[in-house]
KEDREN-880822 format. One record per residue (C-alpha): residue in one letter; x negated, y negated, z. Coordinates in steps of 0.1 Angstrom, whole numbers, padded with zeros to 4 digits, always signed. Example, Ala and Ser with C-alpha at 12.3 -4.5 7.8 and 13.67 -1.06 7.14 Angstrom:
2
A-0123+0045+0078
S-0137+0011+0071
//
This chain:
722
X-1296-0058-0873
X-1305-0050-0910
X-1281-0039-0935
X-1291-0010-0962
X-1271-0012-0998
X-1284+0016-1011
X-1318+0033-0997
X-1334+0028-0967
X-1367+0013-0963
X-1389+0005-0937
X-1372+0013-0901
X-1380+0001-0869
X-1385+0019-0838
X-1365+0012-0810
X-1391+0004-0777
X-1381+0010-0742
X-1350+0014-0743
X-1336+0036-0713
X-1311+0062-0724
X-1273+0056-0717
X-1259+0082-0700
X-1222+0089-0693
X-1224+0079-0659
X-1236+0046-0665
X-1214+0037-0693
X-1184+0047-0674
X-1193+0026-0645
X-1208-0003-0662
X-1184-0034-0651
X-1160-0040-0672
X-1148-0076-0677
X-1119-0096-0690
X-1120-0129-0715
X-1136-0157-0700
X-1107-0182-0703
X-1122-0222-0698
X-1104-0245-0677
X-1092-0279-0697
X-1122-0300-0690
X-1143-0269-0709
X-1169-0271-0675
X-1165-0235-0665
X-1144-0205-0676
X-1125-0178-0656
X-1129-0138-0659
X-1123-0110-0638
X-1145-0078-0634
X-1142-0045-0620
X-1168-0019-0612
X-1166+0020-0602
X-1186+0040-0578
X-1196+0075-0580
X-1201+0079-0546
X-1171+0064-0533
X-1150+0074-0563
X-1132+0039-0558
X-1133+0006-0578
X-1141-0024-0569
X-1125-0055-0586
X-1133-0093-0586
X-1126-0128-0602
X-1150-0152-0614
X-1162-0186-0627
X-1187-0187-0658
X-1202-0225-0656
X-1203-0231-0692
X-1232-0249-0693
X-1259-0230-0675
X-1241-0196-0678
X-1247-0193-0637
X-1216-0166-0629
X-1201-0173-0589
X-1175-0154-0575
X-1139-0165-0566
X-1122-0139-0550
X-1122-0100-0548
X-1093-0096-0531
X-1075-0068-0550
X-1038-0081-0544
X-1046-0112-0570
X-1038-0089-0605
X-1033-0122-0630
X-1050-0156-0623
X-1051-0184-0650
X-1054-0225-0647
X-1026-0246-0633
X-1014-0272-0664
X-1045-0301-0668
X-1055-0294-0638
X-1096-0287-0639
X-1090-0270-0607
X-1056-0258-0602
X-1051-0221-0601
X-1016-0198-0607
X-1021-0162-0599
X-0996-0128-0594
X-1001-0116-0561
X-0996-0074-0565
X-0975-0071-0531
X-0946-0089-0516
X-0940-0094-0478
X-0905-0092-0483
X-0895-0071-0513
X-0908-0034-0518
X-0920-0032-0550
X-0919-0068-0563
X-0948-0093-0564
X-0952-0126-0560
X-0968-0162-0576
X-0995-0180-0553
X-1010-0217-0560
X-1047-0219-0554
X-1079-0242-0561
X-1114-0236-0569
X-1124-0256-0547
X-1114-0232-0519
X-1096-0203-0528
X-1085-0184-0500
X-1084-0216-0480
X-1057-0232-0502
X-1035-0205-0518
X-1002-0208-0507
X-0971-0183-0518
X-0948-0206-0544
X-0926-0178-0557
X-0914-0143-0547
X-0902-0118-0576
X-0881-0089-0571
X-0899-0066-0597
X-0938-0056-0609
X-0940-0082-0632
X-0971-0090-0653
X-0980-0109-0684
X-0979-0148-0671
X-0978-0176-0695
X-0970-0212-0684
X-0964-0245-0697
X-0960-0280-0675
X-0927-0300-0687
X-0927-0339-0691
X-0915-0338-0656
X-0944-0320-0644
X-0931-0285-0634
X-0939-0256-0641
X-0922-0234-0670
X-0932-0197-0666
X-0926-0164-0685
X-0934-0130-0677
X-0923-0097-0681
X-0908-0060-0663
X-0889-0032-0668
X-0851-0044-0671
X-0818-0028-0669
X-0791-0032-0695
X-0772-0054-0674
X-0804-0078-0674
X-0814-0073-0640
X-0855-0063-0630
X-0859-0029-0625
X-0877-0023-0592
X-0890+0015-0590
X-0892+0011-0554
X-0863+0006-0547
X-0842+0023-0577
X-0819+0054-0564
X-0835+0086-0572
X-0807+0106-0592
X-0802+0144-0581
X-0809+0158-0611
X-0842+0155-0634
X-0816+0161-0667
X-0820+0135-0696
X-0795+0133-0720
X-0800+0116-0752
X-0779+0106-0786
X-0800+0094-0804
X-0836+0097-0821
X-0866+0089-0805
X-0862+0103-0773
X-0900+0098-0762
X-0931+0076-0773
X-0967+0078-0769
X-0970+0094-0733
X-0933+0075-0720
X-0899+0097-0722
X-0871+0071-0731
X-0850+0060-0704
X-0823+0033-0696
X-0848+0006-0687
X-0868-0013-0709
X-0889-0042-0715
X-0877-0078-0711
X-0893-0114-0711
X-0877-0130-0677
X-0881-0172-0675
X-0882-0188-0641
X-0897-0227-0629
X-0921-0236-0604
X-0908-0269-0592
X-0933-0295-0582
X-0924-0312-0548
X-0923-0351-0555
X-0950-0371-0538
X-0982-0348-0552
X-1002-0354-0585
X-1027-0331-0597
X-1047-0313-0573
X-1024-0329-0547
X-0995-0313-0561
X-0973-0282-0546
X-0949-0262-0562
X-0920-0240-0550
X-0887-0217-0562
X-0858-0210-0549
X-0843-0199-0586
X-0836-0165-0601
X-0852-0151-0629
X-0834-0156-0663
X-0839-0125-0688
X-0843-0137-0720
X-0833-0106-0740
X-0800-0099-0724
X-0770-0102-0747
X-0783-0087-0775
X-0786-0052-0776
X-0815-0028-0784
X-0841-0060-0778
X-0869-0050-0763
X-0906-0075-0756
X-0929-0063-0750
X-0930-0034-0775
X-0944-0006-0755
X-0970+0010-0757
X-0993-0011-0763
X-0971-0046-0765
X-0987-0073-0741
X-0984-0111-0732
X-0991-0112-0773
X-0955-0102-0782
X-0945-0138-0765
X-0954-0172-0764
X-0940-0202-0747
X-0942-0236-0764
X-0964-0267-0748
X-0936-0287-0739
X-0920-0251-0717
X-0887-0259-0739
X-0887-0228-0757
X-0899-0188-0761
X-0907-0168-0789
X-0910-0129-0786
X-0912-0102-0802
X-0888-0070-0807
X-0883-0041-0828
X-0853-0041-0852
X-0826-0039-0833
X-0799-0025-0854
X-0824+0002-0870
X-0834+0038-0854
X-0872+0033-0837
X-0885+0064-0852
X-0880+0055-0889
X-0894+0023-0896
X-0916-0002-0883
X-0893-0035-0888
X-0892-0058-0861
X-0884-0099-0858
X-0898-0127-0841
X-0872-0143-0818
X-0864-0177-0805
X-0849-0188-0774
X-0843-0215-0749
X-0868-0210-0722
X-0836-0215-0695
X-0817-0187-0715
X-0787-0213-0726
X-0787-0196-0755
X-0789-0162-0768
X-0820-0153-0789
X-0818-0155-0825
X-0845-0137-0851
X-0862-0167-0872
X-0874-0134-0898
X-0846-0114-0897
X-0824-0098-0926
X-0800-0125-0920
X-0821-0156-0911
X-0820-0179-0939
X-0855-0188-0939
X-0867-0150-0941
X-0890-0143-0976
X-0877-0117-0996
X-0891-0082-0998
X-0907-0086-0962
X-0892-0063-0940
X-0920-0041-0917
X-0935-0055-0884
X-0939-0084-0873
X-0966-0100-0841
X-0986-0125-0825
X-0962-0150-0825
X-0980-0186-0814
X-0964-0223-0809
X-0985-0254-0823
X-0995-0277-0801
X-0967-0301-0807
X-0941-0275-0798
X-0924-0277-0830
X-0942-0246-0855
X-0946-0207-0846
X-0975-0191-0866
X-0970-0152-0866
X-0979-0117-0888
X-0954-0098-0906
X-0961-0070-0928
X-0938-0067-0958
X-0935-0026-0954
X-0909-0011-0934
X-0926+0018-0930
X-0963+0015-0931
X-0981+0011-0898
X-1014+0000-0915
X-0999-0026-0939
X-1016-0059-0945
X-1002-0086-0924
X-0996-0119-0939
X-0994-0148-0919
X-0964-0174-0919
X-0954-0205-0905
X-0913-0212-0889
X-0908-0248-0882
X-0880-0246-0857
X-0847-0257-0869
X-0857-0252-0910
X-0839-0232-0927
X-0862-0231-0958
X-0881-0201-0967
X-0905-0195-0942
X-0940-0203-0963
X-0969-0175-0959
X-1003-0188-0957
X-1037-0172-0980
X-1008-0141-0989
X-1032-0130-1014
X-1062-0129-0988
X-1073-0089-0987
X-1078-0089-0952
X-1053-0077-0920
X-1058-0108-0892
X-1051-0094-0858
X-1048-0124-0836
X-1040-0164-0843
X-1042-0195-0828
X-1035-0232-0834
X-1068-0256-0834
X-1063-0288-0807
X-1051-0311-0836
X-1022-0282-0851
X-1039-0290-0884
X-1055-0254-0888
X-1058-0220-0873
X-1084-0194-0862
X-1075-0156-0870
X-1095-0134-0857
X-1098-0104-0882
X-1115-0070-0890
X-1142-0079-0914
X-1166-0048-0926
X-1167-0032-0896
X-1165-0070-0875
X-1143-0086-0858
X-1145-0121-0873
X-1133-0155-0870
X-1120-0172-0899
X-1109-0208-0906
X-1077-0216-0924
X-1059-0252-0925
X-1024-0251-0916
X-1016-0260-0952
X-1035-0229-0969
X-1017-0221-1001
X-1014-0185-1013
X-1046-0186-1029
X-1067-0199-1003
X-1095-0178-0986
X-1100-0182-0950
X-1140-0189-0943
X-1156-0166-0919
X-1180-0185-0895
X-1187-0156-0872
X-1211-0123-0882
X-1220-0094-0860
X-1200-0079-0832
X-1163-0080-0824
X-1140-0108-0811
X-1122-0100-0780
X-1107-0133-0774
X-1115-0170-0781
X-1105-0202-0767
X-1101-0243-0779
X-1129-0264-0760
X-1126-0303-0758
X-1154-0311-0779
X-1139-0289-0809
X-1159-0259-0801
X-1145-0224-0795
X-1152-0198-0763
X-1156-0166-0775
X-1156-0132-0758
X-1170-0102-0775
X-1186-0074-0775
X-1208-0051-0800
X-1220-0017-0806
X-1244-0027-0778
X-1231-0048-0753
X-1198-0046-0736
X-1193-0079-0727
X-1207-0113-0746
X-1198-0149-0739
X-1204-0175-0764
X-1192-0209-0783
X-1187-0213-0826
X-1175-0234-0845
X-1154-0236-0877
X-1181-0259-0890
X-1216-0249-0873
X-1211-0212-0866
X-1220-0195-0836
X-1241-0222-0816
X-1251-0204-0783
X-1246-0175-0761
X-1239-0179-0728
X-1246-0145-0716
X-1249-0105-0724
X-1239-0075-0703
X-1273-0058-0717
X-1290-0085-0703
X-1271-0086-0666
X-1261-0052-0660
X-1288-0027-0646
X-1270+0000-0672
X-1270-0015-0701
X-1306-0029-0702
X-1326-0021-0729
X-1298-0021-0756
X-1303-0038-0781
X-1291-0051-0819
X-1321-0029-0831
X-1301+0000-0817
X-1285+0006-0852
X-1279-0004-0888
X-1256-0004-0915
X-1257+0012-0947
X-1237+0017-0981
X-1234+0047-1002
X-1216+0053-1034
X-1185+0076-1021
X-1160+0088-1053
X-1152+0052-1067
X-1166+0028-1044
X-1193+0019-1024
X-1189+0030-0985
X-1201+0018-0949
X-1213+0037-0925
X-1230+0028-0895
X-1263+0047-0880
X-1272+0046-0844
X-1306+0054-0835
X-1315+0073-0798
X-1338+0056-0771
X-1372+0053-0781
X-1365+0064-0817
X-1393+0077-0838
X-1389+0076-0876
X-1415+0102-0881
X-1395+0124-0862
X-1364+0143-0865
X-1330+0139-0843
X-1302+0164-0855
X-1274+0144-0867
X-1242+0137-0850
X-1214+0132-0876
X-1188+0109-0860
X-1147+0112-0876
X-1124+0081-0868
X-1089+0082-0862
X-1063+0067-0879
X-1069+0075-0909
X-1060+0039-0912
X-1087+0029-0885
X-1126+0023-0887
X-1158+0026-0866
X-1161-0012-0860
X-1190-0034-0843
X-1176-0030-0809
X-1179-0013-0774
X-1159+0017-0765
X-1155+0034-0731
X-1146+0064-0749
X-1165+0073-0781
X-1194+0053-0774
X-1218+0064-0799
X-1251+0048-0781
X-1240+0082-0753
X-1241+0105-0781
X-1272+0094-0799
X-1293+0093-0766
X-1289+0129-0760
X-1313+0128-0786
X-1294+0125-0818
X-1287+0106-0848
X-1256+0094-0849
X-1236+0087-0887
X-1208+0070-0878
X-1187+0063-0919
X-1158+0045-0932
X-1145+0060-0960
X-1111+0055-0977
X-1085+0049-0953
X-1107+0026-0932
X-1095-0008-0925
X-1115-0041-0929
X-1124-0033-0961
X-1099-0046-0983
X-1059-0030-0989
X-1072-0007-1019
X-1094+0006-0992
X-1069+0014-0966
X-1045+0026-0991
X-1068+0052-1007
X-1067+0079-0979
X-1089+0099-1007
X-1121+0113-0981
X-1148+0128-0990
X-1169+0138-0963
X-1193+0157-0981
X-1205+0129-1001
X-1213+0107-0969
X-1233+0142-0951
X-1254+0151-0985
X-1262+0109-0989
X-1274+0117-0951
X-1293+0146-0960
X-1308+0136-0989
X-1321+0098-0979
X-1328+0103-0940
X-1355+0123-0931
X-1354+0114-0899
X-1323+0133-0899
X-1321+0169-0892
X-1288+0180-0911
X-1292+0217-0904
X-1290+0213-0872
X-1264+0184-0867
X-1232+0187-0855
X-1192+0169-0862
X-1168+0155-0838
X-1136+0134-0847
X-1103+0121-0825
X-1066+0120-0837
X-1066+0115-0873
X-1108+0126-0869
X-1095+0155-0848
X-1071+0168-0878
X-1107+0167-0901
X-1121+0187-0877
X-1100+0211-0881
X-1095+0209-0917
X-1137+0212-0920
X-1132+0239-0904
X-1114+0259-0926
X-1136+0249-0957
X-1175+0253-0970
X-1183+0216-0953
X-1178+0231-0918
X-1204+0258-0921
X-1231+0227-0924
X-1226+0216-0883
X-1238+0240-0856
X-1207+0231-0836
X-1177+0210-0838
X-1151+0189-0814
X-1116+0184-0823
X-1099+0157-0800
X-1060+0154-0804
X-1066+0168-0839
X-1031+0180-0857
X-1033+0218-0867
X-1002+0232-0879
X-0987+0212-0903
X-0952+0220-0902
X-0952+0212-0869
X-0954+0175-0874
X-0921+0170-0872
X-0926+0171-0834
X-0934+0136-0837
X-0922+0108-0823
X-0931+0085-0853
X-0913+0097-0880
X-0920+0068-0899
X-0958+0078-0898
X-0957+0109-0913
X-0929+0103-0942
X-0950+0075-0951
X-0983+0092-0951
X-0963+0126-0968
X-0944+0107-0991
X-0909+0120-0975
X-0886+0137-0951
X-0900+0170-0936
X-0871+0188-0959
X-0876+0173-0992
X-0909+0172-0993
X-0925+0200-0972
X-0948+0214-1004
X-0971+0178-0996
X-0971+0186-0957
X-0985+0217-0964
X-1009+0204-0986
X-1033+0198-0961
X-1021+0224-0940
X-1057+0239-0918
X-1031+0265-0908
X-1031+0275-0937
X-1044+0318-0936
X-1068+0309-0967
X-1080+0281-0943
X-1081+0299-0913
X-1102+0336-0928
X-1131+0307-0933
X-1135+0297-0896
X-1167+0304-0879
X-1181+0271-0864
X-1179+0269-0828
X-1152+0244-0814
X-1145+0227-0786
X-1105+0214-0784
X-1093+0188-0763
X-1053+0184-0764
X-1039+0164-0734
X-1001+0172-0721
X-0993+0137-0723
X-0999+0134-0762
X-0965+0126-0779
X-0978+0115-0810
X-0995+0146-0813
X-0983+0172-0785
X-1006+0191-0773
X-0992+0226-0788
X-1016+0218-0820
X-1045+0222-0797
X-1029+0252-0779
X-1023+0268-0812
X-1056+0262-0826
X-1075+0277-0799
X-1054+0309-0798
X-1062+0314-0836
X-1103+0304-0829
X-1101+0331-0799
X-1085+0358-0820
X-1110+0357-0848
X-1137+0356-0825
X-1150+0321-0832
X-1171+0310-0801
X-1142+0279-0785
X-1132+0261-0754
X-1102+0244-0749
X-1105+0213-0726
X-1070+0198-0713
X-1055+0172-0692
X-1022+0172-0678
X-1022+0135-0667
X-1033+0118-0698
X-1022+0109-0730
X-1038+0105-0765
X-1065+0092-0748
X-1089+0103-0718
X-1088+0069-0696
X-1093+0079-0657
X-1127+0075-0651
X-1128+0112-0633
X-1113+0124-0663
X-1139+0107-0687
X-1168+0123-0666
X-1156+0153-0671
X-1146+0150-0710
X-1184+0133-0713
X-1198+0163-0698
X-1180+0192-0714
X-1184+0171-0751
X-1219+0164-0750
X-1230+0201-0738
X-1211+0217-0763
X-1229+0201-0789
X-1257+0200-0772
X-1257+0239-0766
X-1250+0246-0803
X-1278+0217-0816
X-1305+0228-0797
X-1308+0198-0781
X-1303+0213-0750
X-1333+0239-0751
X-1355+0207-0761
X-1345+0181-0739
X-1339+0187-0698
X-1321+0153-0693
X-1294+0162-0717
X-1256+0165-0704
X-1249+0205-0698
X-1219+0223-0697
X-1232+0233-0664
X-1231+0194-0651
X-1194+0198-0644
X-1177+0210-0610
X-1145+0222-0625
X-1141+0257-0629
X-1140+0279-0659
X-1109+0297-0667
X-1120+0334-0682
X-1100+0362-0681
X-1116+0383-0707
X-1122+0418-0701
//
C-alpha cells in the first residue's frame, strides 16, 4: 500500500479483482480471535457463516495449527456459545453450553478435549441464568476459579428471563435520570460479575483430570449499590479480569454515587474472587492511591502475571467520551499514588496486556488510521514513547506465545480476518493466513485496493484514505463517493466493517474518499480536540489532484455524527456539489438534543446545559429556516426506532421538511434496530436501498447493469401521494 503526502503520482491498476457485492460481504464468514493453547502448537477460533437460501446461520469451532496454518474443525454444534483452554493443559477444553436440561433459561459449563470432543465432554456445572463472558484461572490446588457474568437483581440473585414473572402492567416508573440507553430502557436488573469453582476430583492430573460443582454462584457487586460490570452497551469480558493465582477480581463500574447521564466517571474495583469481602475502588475519589485531577472513565483492567499488579486506562475528564486514556499501574495493597505510565504519549491505547515475564506491556492503539501494537516496559516514565512494531491493518486481538512471540488477529480495509505472529523486537514475522485468500468472496482483494494520502486542511495536514473499484483504470473516471464518519470523535481506520464497507461502495463503480479531518482520533489529542471540519477543503483537494475522479457527478453519505453533516451539507453551498446524499442516524433539529440519553455528550461538545447555553446548540442548527430554503439535493434517511442516542424523530422530521419543499427523499426505517443496522436481512435491505440511491442520482446506474438498484429489494414502497 503506498502512502501520498502531498500529490499523487504514478497509480496502479487494480487487476482481476472480482467486485464485492453486498451479498457476499454480508455472508462472508465471520470469525472470532484465534486464541493459542499454552504450548503455542495450535490456536482456537470460532466461525459462523449465513445462507441466502436458507436464511439461517451456520456456526462452528476451530483449531488453527500454528505452524502450517492447516484450519480443522472441532465442533459445530450450536449449543457450545464460549469455548477457551482448560489451565496448562495443551488439550483441555472449558466451554458454556447455551441450554440447560434442568433449568429453563440457564446454561451450563462442559469439560472437553481435543483429542475427541464430543466423545469426552462431560457437563461439570449447571447455572441458573444466560451467562456469558468466561475467564478462568487454576489455583495452587488445581481447581478451577471462574468468573462470568448476567443480568442480576438487586438482592444479588441471576436474573433468569425465563423464568421471571411477567408483571400485568407494561408501566415504568422512574425517579431518576437516565431512564434508557443506547437501544435498552432501564429496568431493575443489571449487570453483575458472579464467581463460582470448578473443583477437580482428586486422583486425575492433567488431561486425566475431572471437575465438578455443587456450589452457588457468588455475585461480586452485591452490597454496594449502583455497581454495575459489565457496563452495557458495549461492556464485555474487558470490564473484568481475574488474577493468575484465581485469588482475586478486578471490574469495572460506572461511578456509583454520580447520575449516569452526566458524566463519564467510573472506577476500577477489587474483590476477593469468593466474595469475602465487598469490593472497594483502587481509583476512586476516596482511594488513597487515586492521582489528582483524574476523574472520567476508566477500562481494560488486567492482572500481571504474578497476581500482584492491575494495569488499566483512565481518562482524567469526567465528561469527555473521547478523552485520552492514560495508562496506570495499582499494586494491590499500596496505598501510594497510583503511577501513570508514558502520560505524555499523544496517543489513546485501547487494549493492554502483560508480556510472560510482567516486565512490560503490549497496548494495542489507533495509530493513523491503524490499529497498532506498541511496546512499553512496565517501568515507562512519563516521558517515554511506546515503540510501534506493527504497520498496516487493525489489531483485533493478540496473544503471549512461549517463545516470546505474539498471535495476532486482525483485519484490514481488505480482509476480514488475518492471523499472524510479531514481535516487540522483530516485527511482524509471518502470516498464518488471509480471509482474501480462503474465502470464495473475498478473493481478489487486495492491499493495492487503496491508498492513503495527506492534504493541507485549515492548519494541519489531513488523512484520508482512497479506495479504488475492481479493475480500476486511472485513465478513466469513477464518480466519487464522499464517505462522513461518526463520532465526530471517530475515524475511518484500516479495518473491516460489515456495515460501511467502503470496498461495496467503490465497486459499484466509484471512487471512494474516505477523510479524517479534525475530530478524528489516532492522530494526536490536538486532533481530536479540534472538532474544526472543513469538508470543502478535503472535496476541492479531490477535485483538483484526481482526475480519475469525477466530482460532478459524485455523491456524500455519513452515519451518526456523519449523518448530522449530511444534513448540515445540505442546507449550505457544499451540498449542491453531490448528485445525491444519505444521512444515517444524522441529528436534525438541534434543540431537540436534549432527547438524549447522554447528557454528558452534548454539554461537553456544546459547552453547557441545554438552558444556559442554547445560542451554541443552535449554532449548528440544519433546522435552521436559512438552512433549510437551501435544500435541494436528493436524500435518502435512515432513522431506526431503536436509536436512543439519537431517536429517530430527527429522521422523521427531516424527511417531512425534504417532502414539503419538494426535494426528491426516501426515508428508510427499522423498527427492530438500534443506531446500527446489524440483522443480516436488515443489512440486505439497507445495502440495497443505499447503493441505488446513489447509484440512481450518479449515473452509475444507467452505465453499469450489475450495480445494486432500488428495484433489487422485495419490500414494498409506501406512496400515498395523490
Amino acid at each position: 500500500m503506498r502512502t501520498f503526502e502531498w500529490a499523487v503520482l504514478g497509480l496502479g491498476v487494480v487487476l482481476g479483482a472480482d467486485a464485492l457485492t453486498p451479498e457476499q460481504l454480508i455472508a462472508a464468514p465471520r470469525r472470532s480471535e484465534a486464541v493459542p493453547n499454552p504450548s503455542g502448537e495450535v490456536a482456537l477460533f470460532s466461525s459462523s457463516e449465513y445462507s441466502w437460501e436458507s436464511h439461517e446461520t451456520s456456526s462452528s469451532w476451530n483449531l488453527i495449527d500454528l505452524d502450517s496454518g492447516k484450519i480443522t474443525l472441532l465442533t459445530n454444534d450450536t449449543n457450545v456459545s464460549e469455548l477457551i483452554w482448560l489451565g496448562s493443559d495443551d488439550s483441555g477444553l472449558l466451554y458454556i453450553n447455551g441450554t440447560n436440561a434442568d433449568i429453563p433459561g440457564g446454561v451450563e459449563l462442559w469439560v472437553s478435549n481435543t483429542a475427541s470432543f464430543d466423545k469426552l465432554r462431560y457437563k461439570a456445572a449447571s447455572l441458573p441464568a444466560s451467562f456469558s463472558g468466561l475467564k478462568t484461572a487454576i489455583t495452587k490446588g488445581g481447581d478451577v476459579n471462574f468468573v462470568l457474568y448476567a443480568q442480576s437483581y438487586s438482592n444479588g440473585t441471576a436474573y433468569n428471563e425465563e423464568l421471571a414473572s411477567k408483571p400485568l402492567s407494561s408501566a415504568r416508573i422512574y425517579d431518576s435520570i437516565y431512564v434508557r440507553h443506547w437501544d435498552t430502557w432501564l429496568s431493575t436488573t443489571f449487570n453483575a460479575v458472579f464467581s463460582g469453582t470448578l473443583k477437580r476430583k482428586k486422583g486425575g492430573q492433567g488431561a486425566n483430570s475431572r471437575y465438578s460443582s455443587e456450589d452457588s454462584l457468588k455475585n461480586l457487586l452485591a452490597g454496594v449499590k449502583n455497581l454495575e460490570s459489565p457496563y452495557p452497551p458495549f461492556g464485555g469480558s474487558s470490564d473484568y479480569d481475574i488474577s493468575g493465582d484465581g485469588k482475586w477480581v478486578a471490574f469495572k463500574s460506572k461511578a456509583p454515587e454520580l447520575p449516569r447521564a452526566n458524566n463519564t466517571a467510573s472506577y476500577i474495583y477489587l474483590v476477593p474472587h469468593d466474595g469475602s469481602k465487598k469490593p472497594v475502588a483502587i481509583n476512586g475519589p476516596d482511594s488513597p492511591g487515586t492521582p489528582d485531577g483524574v476523574e472520567g472513565d476508566s477500562s481494560s483492567p488486567s492482572f500481571s502475571p504474578d497476581s500482584r499488579r492491575i494495569a488499566y486506562f483512565q481518562m482524567e475528564d469526567i465528561s469527555y467520551e473521547s478523552d485520552r486514556r492514560t495508562l496506570y499501574i495499582y499494586t494491590i495493597g499500596s496505598e501510594k499514588t497510583i503511577p501513570a505510565l508514558a502520560k505524555n504519549w499523544d496517543r489513546s491505547p485501547d487494549t493492554v496486556k502483560w508480556t510472560a515475564d510482567g516486565k512490560s506491556l503490549i497496548l494495542n492503539t489507533e495509530d493513523h488510521a491503524h490499529g497498532r501494537l506498541f511496546f512499553l516496559p512496565a517501568d515507562g516514565g512519563n516521558d517515554y514513547k511506546p515503540c510501534n512494531f506493527t504497520s498496516t491493518g487493525s489489531v483485533n486481538s493478540y496473544y503471549n506465545l512461549p517463545n516470546g512471540d505474539l498471535l495476532v488477529t486482525g483485519s484490514a480495509i481488505w480482509t476480514s480476518w488475518t492471523v499472524y505472529t510479531a514481535n516487540p523486537e522483530k516485527g511482524v514475522i509471518s502470516t498464518l493466513i488471509s480471509a482474501n485468500e480462503v474465502d470464495p468472496g473475498l478473493q481478489g482483494l487486495s492491499s493495492s485496493d487503496l491508498d492513503e494520502f495527506y492534504f493541507q486542511g485549515n492548519w494541519t495536514k489531513i488523512h484520508s484514505w482512497i479506495i479504488y473499484p475492481a479493475g480500476f483504470d486511472k485513465s478513466k473516471t469513477y464518480p466519487l463517493v464522499f464517505y462522513v464518519h461518526g463520532g465526530p470523535q471517530g475515524s475511518w481506520a484500516d479495518s473491516w466493517s460489515t456495515r460501511w464497507n467502503p470496498k461495496v461502495w467503490a465497486d459499484q463503480g466509484y471512487v471512494v474518499i474516505a477523510p479524517n479531518p479534525t475530530g478524528s482520533t489516532g492522530f494526536g489529542d490536538k486532533l481530536t480536540d479540534a472538532i474544526t471540519n472543513n469538508w470543502g477543503i478535503c472535496w476541492e483537494y479531490v477535485r483538483d489532484n484526481f482526475d480519475f475522479v469525477d466530482t460532478e457527478n459524485g455523491v456524500a453519505a455519513g452515519a451518526s455524527y456523519g449523518g448530522f453533516m449530511m444534513n448540515w451539507i445540505q442546507g449550505n453551498p457544499l451540498g449542491r456539489k453531490f448528485k445525491a446524499l444519505v444521512s444515517h442516524d444524522g441529528t436534525f433539529v438541534a434543540d431537540a438534543k436534549i432527547s438524549t440519553e447522554e447528557l454528558w455528550f452534548i454539554e461537553h461538545d456544546f459547552n453547557g446545559t441545554f438552558w444556559a447555553n442554547r445560542d451554541n446548540y443552535r449554532r449548528w442548527d440544519p433546522s435552521a429556516p436559512e438552512r433549510i430554503l437551501q435544500f435541494d439535493t436528493p436524500m435518502l434517511i435512515i432513522h431506526s426506532d431503536k436509536d436512543y442516542r439519537l431517536p429517530v424523530s430527527d429522521g422523521l422530521g427531516l424527511f417531512n421538511v425534504l417532502q414539503e419543499r419538494g426535494v426528491p427523499s426516501r426515508l428508510l426505517n427499522f423498527p427492530d434496530e438500534n443506531h446500527w443496522v446489524t440483522s443480516k436481512e436488515n443489512s440486505l435491505v439497507w445495502h440495497q436501498q443505499v447503493l441505488g440511491w446513489i447509484n440512481k442520482y450518479s449515473g452509475v446506474g444507467a452505465r453499469n447493469p450489475n450495480a445494486v438498484s432500488l428495484d433489487d429489494t422485495a419490500i414494498p414502497v409506501v406512496d400515498y401521494n395523490p
